[in-house]
C-alpha positions as semicolon CSV with decimal commas, in nm:
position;residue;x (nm);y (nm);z (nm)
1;X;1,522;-4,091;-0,766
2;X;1,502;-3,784;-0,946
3;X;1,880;-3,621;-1,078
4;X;1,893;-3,365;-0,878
5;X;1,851;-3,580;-0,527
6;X;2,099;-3,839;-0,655
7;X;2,360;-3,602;-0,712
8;X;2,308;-3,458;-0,356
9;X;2,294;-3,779;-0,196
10;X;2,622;-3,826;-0,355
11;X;2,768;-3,451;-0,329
12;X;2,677;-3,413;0,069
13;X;2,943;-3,607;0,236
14;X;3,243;-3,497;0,069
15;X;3,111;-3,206;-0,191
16;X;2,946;-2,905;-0,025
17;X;2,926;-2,699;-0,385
18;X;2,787;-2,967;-0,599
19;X;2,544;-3,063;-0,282
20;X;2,409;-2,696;-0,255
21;X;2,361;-2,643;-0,589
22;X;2,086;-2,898;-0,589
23;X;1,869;-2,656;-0,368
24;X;1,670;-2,390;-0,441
25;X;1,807;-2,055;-0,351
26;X;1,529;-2,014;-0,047
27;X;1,505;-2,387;0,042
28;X;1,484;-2,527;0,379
29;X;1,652;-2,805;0,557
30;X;1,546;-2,968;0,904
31;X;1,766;-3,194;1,061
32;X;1,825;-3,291;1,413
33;X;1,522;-3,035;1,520
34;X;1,671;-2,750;1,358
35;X;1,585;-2,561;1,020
36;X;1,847;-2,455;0,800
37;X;1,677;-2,193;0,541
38;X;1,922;-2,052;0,224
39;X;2,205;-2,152;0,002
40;X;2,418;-1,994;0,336
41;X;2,262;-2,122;0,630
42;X;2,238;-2,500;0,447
43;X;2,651;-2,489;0,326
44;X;2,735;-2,452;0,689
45;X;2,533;-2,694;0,775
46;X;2,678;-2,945;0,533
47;X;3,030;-2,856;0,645
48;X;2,952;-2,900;0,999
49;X;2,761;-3,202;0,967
50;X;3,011;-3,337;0,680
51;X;3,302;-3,313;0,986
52;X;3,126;-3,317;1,316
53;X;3,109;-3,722;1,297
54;X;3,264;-4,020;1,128
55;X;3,040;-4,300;1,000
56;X;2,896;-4,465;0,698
57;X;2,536;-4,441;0,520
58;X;2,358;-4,683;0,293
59;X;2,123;-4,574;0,081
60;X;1,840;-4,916;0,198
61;X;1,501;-4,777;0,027
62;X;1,376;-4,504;-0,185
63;X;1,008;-4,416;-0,289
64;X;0,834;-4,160;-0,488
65;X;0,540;-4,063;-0,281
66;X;0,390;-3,801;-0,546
67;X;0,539;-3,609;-0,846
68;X;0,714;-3,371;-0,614
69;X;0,799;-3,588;-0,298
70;X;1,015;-3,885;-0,244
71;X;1,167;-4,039;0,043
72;X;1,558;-4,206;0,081
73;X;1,581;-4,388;0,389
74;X;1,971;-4,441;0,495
75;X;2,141;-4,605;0,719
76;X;2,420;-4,474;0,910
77;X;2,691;-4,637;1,171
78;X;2,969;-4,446;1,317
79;X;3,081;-4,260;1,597
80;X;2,754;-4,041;1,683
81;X;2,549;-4,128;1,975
82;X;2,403;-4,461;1,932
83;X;2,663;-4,574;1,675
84;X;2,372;-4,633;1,415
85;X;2,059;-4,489;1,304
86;X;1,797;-4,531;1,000
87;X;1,736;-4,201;0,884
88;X;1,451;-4,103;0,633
89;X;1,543;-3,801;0,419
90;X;1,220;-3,670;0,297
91;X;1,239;-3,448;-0,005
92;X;1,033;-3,190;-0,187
93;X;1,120;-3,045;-0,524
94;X;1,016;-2,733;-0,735
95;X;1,178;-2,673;-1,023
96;X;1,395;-2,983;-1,039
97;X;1,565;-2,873;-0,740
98;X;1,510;-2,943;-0,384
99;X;1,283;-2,696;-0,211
100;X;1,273;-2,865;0,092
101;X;1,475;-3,135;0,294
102;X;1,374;-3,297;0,633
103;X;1,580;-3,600;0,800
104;X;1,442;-3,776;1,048
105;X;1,461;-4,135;1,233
């Protein structure tokens, strides 16, 4: 994995600054069906999901699907509905950062 998306990966539980700062200042984020576009709109949506739920994540396989895409595939057990879930986080970069995010089972 590239830098930028390990330092996120291990900024976004716990570190909402150094997590943001790996996006670009119009990036998007798509999570649970909704879109999260800006610095703004993706810090709140750190916070919230960063408190909304207790659990744990494992980082099980990462790929590099072209120069500017790679995929992290996590898995997660706590207290959400379901009590565990693989997640893929799908990434696209520009400009070392991360343009785009979208996390999905």
């Amino acid at each position: 994995m590239p830098k930028t998306i390990s330092r996120y990966l291990r900024a976004h539980h716990d570190d909402t600054a150094t997590a943001v700062a790996a996006f670009t200042s119009d990036a998007t984020v798509t999570d649970d069906g909704r879109t999260y576009q800006g610095a703004a709109a993706i810090e709140q949506w750190l916070n919230r999901s960063a408190t909304e739920f207790t659990y744990t994540i494992e980082l099980t396989e990462a790929q590099q699907t072209d120069p500017t895409h790679y995929v992290a595939t996590h898995h997660l057990e706590g207290n959400f509905p379901g009590g565990s879930v693989d997640l893929r986080y799908q990434f696209s970069l520009r400009d070392d950062l991360i343009e785009r995010l979208v996390i999905e089972p």
